[in-house]
N, C-alpha and C positions, 0 to 999 in steps of 0.2 A: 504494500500500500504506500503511496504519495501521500506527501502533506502537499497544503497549497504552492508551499513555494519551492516545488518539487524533490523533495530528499525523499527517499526510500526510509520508508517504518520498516521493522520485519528483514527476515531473512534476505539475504543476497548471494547472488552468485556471477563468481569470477570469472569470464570465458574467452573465449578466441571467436570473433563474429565474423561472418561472411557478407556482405552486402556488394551487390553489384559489384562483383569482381574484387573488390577491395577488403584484404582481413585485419581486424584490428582490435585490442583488448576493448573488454567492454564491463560493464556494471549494470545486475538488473536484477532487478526485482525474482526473487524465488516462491516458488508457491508447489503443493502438492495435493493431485487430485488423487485422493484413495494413496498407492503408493509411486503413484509415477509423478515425476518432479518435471516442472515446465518455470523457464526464463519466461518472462512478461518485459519483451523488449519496446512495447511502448505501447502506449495508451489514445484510443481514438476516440474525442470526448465532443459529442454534437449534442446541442441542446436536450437534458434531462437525461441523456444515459452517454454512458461511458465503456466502451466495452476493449478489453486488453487483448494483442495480438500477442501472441504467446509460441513456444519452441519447446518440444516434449526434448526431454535430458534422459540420458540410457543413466540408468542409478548405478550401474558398478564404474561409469566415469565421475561419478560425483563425489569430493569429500572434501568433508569439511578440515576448516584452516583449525592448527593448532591454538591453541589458550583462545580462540574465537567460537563463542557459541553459534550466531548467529551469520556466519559468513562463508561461503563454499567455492571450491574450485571444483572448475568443469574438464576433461582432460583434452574432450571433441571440439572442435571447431563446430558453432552453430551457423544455420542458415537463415537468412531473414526473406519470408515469404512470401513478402510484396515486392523479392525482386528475383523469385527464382522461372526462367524460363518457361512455357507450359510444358516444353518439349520434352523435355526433362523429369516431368511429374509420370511417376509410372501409371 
């Protein structure tokens, strides 16, 4: 979760991101449905709802940072999927 002036409440996770050809560290918001772990790399907020574009995380790459409860490294490069080819989509 976001506060208004945008910092991450709650868990986070460390990762290597793929956008448009270009990879780069990144910082994002962590969340788990049931036990599969998903990055919420950003947020699309149209008047009254907000809904999070999100990236499922394989859990045996995921672990968390030492003496840090709340902070996790990713081992995979993620992909962001408002830029992944259709051609591509199996």
């Amino acid at each position: 979760m976001r506060t208004l002036s945008g910092r991450i409440v709650g868990p986070k996770v460390i990762h290597r991101h793929s956008m448009d050809g270009q990879v780069f560290c990144c910082v994002s918001e962590l969340t788990f449905v049931g036990d599969v772990p998903f990055a919420i790399i950003h947020w699309i907020n149209s008047p009254g709802v907000s809904a999070p574009i999100t990236v499922p995380l394989e859990k045996e790459n995921l672990r968390r940072a030492a003496g840090r409860k709340s902070i996790y490294f990713y081992a995979e490069v993620t992909t962001d999927p408002r830029y992944v080819n259709e051609a591509e989509i199996p």
